[in-house]
C-alpha positions as protocol buffer text, in pm:
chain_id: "A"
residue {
  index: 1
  type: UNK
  ca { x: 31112 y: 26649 z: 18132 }
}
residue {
  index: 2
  type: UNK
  ca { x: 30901 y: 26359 z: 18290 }
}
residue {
  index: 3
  type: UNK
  ca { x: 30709 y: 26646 z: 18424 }
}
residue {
  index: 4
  type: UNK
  ca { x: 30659 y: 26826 z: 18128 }
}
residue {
  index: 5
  type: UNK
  ca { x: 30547 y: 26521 z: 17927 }
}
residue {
  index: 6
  type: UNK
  ca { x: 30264 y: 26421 z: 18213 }
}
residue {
  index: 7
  type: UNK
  ca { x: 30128 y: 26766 z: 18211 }
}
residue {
  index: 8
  type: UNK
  ca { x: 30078 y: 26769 z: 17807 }
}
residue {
  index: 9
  type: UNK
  ca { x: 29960 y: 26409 z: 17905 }
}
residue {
  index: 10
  type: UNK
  ca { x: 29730 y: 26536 z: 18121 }
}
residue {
  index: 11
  type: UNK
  ca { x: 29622 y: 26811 z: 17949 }
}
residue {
  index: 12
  type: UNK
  ca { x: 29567 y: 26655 z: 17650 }
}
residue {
  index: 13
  type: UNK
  ca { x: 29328 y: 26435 z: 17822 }
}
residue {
  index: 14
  type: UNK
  ca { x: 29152 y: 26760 z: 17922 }
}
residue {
  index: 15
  type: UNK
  ca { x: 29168 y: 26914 z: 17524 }
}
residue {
  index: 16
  type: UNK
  ca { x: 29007 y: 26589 z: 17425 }
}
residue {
  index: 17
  type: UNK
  ca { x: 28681 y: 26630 z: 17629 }
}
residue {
  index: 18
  type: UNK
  ca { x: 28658 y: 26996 z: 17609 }
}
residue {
  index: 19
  type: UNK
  ca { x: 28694 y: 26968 z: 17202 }
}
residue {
  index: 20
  type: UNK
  ca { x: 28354 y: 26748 z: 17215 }
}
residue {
  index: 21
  type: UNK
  ca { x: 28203 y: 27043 z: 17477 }
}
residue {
  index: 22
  type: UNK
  ca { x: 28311 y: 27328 z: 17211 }
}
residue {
  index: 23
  type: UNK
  ca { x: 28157 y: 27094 z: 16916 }
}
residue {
  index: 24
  type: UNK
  ca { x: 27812 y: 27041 z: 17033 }
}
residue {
  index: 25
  type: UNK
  ca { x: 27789 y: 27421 z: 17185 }
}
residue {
  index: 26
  type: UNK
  ca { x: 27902 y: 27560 z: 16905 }
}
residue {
  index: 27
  type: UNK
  ca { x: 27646 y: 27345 z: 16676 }
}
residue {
  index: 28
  type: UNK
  ca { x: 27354 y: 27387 z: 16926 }
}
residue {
  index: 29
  type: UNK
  ca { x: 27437 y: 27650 z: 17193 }
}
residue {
  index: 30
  type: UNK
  ca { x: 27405 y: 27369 z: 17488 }
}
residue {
  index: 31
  type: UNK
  ca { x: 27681 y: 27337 z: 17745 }
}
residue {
  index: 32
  type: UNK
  ca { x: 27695 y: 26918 z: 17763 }
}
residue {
  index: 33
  type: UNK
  ca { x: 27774 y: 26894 z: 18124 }
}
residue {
  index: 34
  type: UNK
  ca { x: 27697 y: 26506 z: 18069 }
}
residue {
  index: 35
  type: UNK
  ca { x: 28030 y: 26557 z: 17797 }
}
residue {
  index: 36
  type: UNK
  ca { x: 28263 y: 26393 z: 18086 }
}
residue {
  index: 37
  type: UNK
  ca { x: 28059 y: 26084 z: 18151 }
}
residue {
  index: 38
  type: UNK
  ca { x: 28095 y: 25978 z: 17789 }
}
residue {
  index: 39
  type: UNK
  ca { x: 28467 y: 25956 z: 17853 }
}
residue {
  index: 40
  type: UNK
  ca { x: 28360 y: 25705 z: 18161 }
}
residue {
  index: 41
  type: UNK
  ca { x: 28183 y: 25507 z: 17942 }
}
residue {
  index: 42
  type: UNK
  ca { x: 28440 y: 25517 z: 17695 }
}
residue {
  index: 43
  type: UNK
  ca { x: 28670 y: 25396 z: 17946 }
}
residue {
  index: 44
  type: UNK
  ca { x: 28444 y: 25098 z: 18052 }
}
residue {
  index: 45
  type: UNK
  ca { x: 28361 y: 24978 z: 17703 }
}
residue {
  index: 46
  type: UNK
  ca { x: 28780 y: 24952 z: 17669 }
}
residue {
  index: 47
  type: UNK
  ca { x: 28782 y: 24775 z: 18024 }
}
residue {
  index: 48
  type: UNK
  ca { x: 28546 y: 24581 z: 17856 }
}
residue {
  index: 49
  type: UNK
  ca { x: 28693 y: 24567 z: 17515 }
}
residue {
  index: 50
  type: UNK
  ca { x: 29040 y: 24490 z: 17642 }
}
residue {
  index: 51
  type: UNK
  ca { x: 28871 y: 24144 z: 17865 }
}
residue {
  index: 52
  type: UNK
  ca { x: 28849 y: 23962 z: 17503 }
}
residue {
  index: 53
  type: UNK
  ca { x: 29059 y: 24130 z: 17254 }
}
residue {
  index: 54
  type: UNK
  ca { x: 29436 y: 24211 z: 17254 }
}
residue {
  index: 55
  type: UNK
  ca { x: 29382 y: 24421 z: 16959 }
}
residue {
  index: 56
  type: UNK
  ca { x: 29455 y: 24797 z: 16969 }
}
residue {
  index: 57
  type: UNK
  ca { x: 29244 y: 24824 z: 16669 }
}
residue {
  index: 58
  type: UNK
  ca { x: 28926 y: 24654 z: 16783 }
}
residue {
  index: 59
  type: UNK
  ca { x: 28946 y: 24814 z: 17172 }
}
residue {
  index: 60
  type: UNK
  ca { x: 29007 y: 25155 z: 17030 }
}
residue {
  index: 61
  type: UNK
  ca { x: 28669 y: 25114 z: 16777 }
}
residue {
  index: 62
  type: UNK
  ca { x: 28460 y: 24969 z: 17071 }
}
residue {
  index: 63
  type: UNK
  ca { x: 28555 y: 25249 z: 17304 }
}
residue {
  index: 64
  type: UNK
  ca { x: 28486 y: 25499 z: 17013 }
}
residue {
  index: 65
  type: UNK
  ca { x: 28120 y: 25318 z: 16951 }
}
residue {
  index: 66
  type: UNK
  ca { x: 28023 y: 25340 z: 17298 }
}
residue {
  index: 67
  type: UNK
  ca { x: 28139 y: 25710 z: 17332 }
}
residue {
  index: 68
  type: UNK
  ca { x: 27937 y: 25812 z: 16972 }
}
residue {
  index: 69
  type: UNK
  ca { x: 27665 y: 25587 z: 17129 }
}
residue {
  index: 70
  type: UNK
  ca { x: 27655 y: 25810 z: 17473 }
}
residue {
  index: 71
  type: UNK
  ca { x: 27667 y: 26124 z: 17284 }
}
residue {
  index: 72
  type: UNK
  ca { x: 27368 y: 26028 z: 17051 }
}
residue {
  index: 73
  type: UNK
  ca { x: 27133 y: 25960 z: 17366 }
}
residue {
  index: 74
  type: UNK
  ca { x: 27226 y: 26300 z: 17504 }
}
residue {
  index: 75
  type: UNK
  ca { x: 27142 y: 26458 z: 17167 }
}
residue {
  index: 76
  type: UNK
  ca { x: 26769 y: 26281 z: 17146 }
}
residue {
  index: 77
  type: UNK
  ca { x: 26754 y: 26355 z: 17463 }
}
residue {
  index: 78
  type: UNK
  ca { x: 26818 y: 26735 z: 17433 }
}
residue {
  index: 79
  type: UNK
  ca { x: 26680 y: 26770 z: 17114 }
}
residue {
  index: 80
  type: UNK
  ca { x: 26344 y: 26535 z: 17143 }
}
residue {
  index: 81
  type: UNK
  ca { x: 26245 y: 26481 z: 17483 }
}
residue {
  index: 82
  type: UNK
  ca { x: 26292 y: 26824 z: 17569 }
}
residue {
  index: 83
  type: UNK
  ca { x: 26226 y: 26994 z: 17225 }
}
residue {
  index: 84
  type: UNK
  ca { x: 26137 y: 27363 z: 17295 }
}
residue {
  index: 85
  type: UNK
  ca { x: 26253 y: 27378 z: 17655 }
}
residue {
  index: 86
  type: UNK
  ca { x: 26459 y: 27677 z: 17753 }
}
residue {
  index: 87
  type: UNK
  ca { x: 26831 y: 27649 z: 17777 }
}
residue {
  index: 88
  type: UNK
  ca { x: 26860 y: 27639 z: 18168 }
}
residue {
  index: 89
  type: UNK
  ca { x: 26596 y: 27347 z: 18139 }
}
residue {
  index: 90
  type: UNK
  ca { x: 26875 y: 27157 z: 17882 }
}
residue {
  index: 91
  type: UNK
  ca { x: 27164 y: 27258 z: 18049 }
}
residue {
  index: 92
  type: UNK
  ca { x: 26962 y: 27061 z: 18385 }
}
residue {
  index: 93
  type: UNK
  ca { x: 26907 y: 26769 z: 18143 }
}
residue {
  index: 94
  type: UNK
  ca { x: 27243 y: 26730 z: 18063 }
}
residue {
  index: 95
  type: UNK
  ca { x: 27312 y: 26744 z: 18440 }
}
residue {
  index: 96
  type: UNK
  ca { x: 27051 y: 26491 z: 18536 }
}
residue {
  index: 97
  type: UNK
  ca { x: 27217 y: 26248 z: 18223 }
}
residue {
  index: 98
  type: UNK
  ca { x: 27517 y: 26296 z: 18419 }
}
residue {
  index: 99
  type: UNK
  ca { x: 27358 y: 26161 z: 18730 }
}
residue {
  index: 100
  type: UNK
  ca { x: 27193 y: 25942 z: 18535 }
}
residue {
  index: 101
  type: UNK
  ca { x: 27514 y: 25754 z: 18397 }
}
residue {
  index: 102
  type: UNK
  ca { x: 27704 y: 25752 z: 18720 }
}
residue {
  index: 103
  type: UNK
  ca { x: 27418 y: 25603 z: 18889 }
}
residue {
  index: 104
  type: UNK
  ca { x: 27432 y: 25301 z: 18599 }
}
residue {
  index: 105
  type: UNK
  ca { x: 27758 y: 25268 z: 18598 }
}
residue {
  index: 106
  type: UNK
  ca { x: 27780 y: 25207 z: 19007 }
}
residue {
  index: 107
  type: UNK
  ca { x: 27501 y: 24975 z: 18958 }
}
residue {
  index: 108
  type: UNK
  ca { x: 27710 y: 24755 z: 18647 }
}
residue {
  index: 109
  type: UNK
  ca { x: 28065 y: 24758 z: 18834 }
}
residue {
  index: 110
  type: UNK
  ca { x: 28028 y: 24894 z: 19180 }
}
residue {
  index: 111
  type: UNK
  ca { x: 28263 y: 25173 z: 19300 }
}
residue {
  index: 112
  type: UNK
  ca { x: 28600 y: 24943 z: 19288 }
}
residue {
  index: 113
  type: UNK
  ca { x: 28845 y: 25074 z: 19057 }
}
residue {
  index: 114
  type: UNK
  ca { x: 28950 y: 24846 z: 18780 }
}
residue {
  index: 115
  type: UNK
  ca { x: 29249 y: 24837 z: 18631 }
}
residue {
  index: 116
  type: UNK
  ca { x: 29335 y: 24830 z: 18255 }
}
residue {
  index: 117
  type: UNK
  ca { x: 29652 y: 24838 z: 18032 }
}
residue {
  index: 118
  type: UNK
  ca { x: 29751 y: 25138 z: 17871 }
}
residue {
  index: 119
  type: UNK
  ca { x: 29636 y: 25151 z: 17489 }
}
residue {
  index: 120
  type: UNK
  ca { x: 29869 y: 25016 z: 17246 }
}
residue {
  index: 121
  type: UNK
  ca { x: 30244 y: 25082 z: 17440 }
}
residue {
  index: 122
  type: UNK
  ca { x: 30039 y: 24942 z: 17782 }
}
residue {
  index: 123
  type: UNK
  ca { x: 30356 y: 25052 z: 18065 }
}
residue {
  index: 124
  type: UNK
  ca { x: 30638 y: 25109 z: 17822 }
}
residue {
  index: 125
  type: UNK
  ca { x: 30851 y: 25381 z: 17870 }
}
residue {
  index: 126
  type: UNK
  ca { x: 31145 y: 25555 z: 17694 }
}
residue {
  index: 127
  type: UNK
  ca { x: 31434 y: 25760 z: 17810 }
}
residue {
  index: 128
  type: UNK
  ca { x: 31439 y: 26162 z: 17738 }
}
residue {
  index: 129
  type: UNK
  ca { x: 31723 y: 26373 z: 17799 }
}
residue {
  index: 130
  type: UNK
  ca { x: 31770 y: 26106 z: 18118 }
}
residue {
  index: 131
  type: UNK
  ca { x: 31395 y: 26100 z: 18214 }
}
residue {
  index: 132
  type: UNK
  ca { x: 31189 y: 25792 z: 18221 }
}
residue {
  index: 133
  type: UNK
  ca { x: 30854 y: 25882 z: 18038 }
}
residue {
  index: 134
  type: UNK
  ca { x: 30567 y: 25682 z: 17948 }
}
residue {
  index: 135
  type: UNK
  ca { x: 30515 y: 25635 z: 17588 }
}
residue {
  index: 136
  type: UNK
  ca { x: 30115 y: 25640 z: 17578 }
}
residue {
  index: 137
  type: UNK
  ca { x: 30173 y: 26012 z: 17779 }
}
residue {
  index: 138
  type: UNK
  ca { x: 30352 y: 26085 z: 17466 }
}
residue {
  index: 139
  type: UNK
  ca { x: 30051 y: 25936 z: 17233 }
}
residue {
  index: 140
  type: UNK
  ca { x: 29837 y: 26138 z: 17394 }
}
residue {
  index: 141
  type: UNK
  ca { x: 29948 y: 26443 z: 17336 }
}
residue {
  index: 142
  type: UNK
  ca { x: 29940 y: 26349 z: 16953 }
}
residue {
  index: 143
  type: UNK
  ca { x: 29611 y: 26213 z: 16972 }
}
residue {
  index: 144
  type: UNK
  ca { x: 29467 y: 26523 z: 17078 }
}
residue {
  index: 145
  type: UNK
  ca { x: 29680 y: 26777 z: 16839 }
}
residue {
  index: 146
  type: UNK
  ca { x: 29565 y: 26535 z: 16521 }
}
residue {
  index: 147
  type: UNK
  ca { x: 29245 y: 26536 z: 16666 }
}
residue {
  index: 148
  type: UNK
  ca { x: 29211 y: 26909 z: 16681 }
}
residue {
  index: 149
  type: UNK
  ca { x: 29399 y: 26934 z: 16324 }
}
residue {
  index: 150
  type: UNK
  ca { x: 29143 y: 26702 z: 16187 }
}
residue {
  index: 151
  type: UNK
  ca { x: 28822 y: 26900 z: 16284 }
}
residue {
  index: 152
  type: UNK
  ca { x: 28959 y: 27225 z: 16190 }
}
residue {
  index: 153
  type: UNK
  ca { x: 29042 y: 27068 z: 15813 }
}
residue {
  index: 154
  type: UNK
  ca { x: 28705 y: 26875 z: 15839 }
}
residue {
  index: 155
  type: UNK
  ca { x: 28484 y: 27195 z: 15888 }
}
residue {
  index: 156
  type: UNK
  ca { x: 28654 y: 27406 z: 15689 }
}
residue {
  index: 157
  type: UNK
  ca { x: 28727 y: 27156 z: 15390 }
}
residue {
  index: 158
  type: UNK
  ca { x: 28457 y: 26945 z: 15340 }
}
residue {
  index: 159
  type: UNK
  ca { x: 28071 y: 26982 z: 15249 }
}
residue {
  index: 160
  type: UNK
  ca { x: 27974 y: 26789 z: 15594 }
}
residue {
  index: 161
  type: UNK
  ca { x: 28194 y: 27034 z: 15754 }
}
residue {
  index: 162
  type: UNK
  ca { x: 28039 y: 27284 z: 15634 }
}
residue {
  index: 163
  type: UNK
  ca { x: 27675 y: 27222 z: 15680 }
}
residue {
  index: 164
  type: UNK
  ca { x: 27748 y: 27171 z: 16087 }
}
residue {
  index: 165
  type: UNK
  ca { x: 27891 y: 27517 z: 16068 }
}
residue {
  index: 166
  type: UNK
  ca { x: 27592 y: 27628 z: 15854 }
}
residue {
  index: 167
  type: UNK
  ca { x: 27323 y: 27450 z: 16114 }
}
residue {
  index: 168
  type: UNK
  ca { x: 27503 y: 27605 z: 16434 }
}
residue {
  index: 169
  type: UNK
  ca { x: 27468 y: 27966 z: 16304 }
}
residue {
  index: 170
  type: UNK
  ca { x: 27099 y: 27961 z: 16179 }
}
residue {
  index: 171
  type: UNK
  ca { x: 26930 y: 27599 z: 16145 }
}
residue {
  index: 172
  type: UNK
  ca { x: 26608 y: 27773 z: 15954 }
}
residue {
  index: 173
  type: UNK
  ca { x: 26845 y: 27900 z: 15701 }
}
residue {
  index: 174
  type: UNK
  ca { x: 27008 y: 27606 z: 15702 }
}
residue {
  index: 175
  type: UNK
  ca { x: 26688 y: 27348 z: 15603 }
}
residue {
  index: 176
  type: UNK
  ca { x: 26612 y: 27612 z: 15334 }
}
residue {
  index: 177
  type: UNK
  ca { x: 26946 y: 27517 z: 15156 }
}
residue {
  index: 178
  type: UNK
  ca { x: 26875 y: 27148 z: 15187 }
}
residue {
  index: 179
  type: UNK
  ca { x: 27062 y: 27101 z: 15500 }
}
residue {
  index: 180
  type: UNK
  ca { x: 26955 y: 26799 z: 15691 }
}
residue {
  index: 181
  type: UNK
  ca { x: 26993 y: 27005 z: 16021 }
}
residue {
  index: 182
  type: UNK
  ca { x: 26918 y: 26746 z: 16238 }
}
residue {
  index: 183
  type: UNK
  ca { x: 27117 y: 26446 z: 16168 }
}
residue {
  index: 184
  type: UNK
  ca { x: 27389 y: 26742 z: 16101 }
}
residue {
  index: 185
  type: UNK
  ca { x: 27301 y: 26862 z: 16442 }
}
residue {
  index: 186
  type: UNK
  ca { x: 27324 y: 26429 z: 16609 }
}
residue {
  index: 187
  type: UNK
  ca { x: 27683 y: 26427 z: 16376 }
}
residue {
  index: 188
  type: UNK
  ca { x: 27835 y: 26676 z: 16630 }
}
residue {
  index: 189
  type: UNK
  ca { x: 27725 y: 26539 z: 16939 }
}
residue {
  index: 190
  type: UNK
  ca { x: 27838 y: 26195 z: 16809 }
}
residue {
  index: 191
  type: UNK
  ca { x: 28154 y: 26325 z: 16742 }
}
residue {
  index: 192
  type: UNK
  ca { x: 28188 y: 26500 z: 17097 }
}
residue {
  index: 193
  type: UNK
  ca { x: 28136 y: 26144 z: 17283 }
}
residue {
  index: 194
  type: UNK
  ca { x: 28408 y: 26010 z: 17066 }
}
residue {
  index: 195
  type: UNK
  ca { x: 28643 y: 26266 z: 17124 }
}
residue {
  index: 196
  type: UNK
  ca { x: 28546 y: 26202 z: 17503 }
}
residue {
  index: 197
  type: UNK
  ca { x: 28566 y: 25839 z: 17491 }
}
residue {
  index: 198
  type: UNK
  ca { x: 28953 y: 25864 z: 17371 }
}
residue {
  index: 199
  type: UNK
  ca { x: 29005 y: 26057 z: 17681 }
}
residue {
  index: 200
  type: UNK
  ca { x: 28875 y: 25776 z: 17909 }
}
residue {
  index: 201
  type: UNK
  ca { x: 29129 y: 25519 z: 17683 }
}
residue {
  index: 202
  type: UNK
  ca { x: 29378 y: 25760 z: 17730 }
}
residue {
  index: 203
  type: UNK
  ca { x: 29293 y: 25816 z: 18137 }
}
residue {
  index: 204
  type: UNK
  ca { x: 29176 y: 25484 z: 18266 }
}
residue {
  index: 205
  type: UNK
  ca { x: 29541 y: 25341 z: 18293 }
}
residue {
  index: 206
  type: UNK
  ca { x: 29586 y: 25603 z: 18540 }
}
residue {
  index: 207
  type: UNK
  ca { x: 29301 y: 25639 z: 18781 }
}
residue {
  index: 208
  type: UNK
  ca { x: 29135 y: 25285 z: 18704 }
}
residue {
  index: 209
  type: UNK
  ca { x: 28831 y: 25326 z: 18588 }
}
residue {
  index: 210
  type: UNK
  ca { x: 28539 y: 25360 z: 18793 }
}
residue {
  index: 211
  type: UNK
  ca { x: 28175 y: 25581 z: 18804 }
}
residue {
  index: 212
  type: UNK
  ca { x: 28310 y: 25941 z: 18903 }
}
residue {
  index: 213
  type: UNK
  ca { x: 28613 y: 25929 z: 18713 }
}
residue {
  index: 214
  type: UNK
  ca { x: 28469 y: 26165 z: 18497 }
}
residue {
  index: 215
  type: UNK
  ca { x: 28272 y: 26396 z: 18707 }
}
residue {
  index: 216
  type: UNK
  ca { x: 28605 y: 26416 z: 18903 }
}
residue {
  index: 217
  type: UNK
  ca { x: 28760 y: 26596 z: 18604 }
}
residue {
  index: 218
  type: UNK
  ca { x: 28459 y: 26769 z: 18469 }
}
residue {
  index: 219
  type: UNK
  ca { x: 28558 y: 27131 z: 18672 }
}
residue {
  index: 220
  type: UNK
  ca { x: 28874 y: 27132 z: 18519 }
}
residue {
  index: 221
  type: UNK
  ca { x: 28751 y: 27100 z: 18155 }
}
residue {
  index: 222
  type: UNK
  ca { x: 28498 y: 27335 z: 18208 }
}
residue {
  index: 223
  type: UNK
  ca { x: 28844 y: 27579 z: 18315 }
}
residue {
  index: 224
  type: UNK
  ca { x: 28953 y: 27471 z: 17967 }
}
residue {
  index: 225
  type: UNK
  ca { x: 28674 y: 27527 z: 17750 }
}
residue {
  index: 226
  type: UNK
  ca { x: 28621 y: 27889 z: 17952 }
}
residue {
  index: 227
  type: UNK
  ca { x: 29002 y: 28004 z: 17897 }
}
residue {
  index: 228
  type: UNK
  ca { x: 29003 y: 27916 z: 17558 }
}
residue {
  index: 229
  type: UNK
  ca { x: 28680 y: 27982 z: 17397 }
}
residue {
  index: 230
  type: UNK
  ca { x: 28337 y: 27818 z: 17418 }
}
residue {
  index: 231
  type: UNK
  ca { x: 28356 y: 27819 z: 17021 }
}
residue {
  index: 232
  type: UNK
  ca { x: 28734 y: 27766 z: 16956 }
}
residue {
  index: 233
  type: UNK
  ca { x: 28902 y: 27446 z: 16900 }
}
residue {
  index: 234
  type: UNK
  ca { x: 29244 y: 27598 z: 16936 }
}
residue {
  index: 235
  type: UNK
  ca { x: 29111 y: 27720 z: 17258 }
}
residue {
  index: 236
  type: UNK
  ca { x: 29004 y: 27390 z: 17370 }
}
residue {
  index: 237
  type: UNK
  ca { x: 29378 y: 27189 z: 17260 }
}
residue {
  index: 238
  type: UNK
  ca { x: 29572 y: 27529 z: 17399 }
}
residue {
  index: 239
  type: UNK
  ca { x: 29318 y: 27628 z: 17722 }
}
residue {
  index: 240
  type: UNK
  ca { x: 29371 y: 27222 z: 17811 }
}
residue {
  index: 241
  type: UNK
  ca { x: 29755 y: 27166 z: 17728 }
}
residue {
  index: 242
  type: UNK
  ca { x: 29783 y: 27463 z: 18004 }
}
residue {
  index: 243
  type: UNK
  ca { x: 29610 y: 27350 z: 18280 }
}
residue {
  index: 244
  type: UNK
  ca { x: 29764 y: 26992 z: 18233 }
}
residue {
  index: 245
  type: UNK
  ca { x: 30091 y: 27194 z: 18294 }
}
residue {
  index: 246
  type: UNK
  ca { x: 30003 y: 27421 z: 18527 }
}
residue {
  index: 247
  type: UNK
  ca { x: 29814 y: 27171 z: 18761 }
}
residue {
  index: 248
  type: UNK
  ca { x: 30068 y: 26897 z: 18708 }
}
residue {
  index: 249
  type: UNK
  ca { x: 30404 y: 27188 z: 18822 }
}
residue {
  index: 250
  type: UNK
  ca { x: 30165 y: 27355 z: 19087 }
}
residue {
  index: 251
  type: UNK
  ca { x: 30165 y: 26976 z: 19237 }
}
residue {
  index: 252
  type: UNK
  ca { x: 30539 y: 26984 z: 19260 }
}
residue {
  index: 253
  type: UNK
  ca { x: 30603 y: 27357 z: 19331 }
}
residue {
  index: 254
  type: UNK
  ca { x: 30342 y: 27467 z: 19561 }
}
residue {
  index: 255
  type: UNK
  ca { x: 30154 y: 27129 z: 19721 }
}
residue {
  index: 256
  type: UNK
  ca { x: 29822 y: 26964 z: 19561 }
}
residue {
  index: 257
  type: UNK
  ca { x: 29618 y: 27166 z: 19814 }
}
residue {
  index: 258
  type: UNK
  ca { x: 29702 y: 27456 z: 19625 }
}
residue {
  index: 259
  type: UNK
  ca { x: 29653 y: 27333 z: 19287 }
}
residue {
  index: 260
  type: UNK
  ca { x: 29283 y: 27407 z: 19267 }
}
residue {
  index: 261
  type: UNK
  ca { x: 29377 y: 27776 z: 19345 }
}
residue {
  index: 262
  type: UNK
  ca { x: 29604 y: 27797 z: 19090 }
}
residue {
  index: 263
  type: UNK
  ca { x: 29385 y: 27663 z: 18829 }
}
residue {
  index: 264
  type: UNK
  ca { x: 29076 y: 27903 z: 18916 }
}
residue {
  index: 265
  type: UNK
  ca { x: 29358 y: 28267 z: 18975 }
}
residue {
  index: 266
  type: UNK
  ca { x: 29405 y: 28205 z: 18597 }
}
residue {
  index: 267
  type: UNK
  ca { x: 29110 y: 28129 z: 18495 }
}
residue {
  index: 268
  type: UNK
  ca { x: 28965 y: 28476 z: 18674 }
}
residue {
  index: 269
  type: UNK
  ca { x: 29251 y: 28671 z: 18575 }
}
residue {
  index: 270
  type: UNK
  ca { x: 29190 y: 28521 z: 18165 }
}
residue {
  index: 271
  type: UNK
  ca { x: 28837 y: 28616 z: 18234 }
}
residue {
  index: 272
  type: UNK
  ca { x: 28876 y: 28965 z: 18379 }
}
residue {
  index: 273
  type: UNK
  ca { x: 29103 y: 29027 z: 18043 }
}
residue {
  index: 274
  type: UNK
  ca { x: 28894 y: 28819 z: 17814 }
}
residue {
  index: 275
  type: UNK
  ca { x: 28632 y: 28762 z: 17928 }
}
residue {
  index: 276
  type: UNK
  ca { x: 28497 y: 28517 z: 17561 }
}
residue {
  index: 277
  type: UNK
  ca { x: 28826 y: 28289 z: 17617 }
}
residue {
  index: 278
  type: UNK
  ca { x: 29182 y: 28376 z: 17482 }
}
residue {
  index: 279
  type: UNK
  ca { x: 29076 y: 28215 z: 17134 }
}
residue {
  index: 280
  type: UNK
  ca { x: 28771 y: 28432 z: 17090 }
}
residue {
  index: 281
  type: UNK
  ca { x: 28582 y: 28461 z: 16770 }
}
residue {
  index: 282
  type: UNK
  ca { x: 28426 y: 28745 z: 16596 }
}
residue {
  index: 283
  type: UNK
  ca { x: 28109 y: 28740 z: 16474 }
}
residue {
  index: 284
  type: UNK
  ca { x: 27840 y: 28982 z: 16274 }
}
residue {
  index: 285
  type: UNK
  ca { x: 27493 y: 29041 z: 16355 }
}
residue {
  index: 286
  type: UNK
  ca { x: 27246 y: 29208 z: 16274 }
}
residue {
  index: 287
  type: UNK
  ca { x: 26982 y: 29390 z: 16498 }
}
């Protein structure tokens, strides 16, 4: 059972990042490899957050502003600096942001780990059918289900909603109905370094936080995003509740030097069936 729980944990931490990665690509067809050093940041601001405030409240909201914050430069960077660029040139710009905010962040703290309290439940822990599990592992896991919940009912139920969706299939189309496509187009990538930045809340109890702690995870979302869908959000919560479990029982059953292999058979296997994700979506065009 403790098991269990840590690999939802875990791969609910993965579901929240890759939810931000399917939001901006499927608004602006950019893979945000820079998408897991907004959940660093988010992880410092609530190292930060959590130096002068006990309250959940205000820690969560600081470590939400810095992650929004993180994914609005990425979006004026992508969108203004290098307007017109092709999409290897963006997909390298999100790669040099991620260099870019590692190199920072060494600069600010230094490679030491520092420790932080767990949000809200800090090191408590209930009993399960006789396990000991951590009550956060269990937040996290509803964290990320609301949070996928919460953008499905957003897109599909509210105007907002619906002009993102209008902007990512055709943003000319989209201006000519009065769209504002680009602040639509800065609302998703905001909401991606959120989404990211309650990952980093969510992970920094565990590993510390420190400059790499999201590049050392970034491999494993990308696993996520590609088994479920580069435009699902049920791909992105299922695809990352998976490889939570399957890394966190290959661990146990097999030894960690195998876990990487057993991350990247499925993934080829998923691919060589599917190869658009196991939550593909169909779409109409015209040529």
């Amino acid at each position: 059972m403790s098991l269990l729980i840590g690999g939802l944990a875990l791969g609910s931490i993965y579901a929240l990042i890759a939810l931000g990665v399917v939001m901006v690509f499927r608004a602006t067809g950019i893979v945000n490899f820079a998408q897991s050093e907004l959940l660093m940041i988010g992880a410092y601001a609530y190292y930060l957050a959590s130096g002068f405030t006990d309250s959940p409240i205000i820690q969560i909201a600081i470590a939400l502003g810095a992650g929004a914050l993180g994914g609005l430069v990425c979006f004026l960077v992508t969108h203004f600096l290098l307007r017109g660029a092709p999409e290897i040139v963006l997909i390298i710009g999100t790669l040099a942001l991620l260099v870019f905010a590692q190199s920072g962040a060494r600069l600010l703290f230094t490679d030491n780990p520092r420790r932080v309290e767990g949000w809200i439940f800090h090191s408590a822990d209930i009993s399960v059918l006789g396990s000991t599990v951590a009550l956060n592992s269990i937040l996290a896991f509803i964290v990320s289900v609301l949070s996928a919940l919460a953008l499905l009912v957003w897109l599909g139920s509210t105007k907002v909603g619906h002009s993102v969706q209008a902007a990512a299939e055709d943003t000319w189309r989209a201006a000519l109905t009065g769209i504002h496509v680009t602040r639509t187009l800065a609302l998703s990538w905001i909401i991606g370094g959120a989404l990211a930045a309650i990952g980093g809340v969510f992970l920094s109890p565990v590993t510390g936080v420190y400059p790499t702690m999201g590049g050392d995870i970034i491999f494993s979302v990308f696993v996520v995003v590609a088994i479920g869908g580069f435009r699902s959000l049920w791909g992105a919560l299922v695809g990352g509740l998976l490889v939570g479990l399957l890394q966190t029982f290959s661990v146990v059953v097999i030894g960690g030097a195998f876990r990487d292999i057993v991350m990247f058979t499925i993934l080829l296997g998923v691919l060589l069936w599917r190869p658009s994700g196991l939550f593909r979506s169909a779409s109409a065009r015209t040529v």
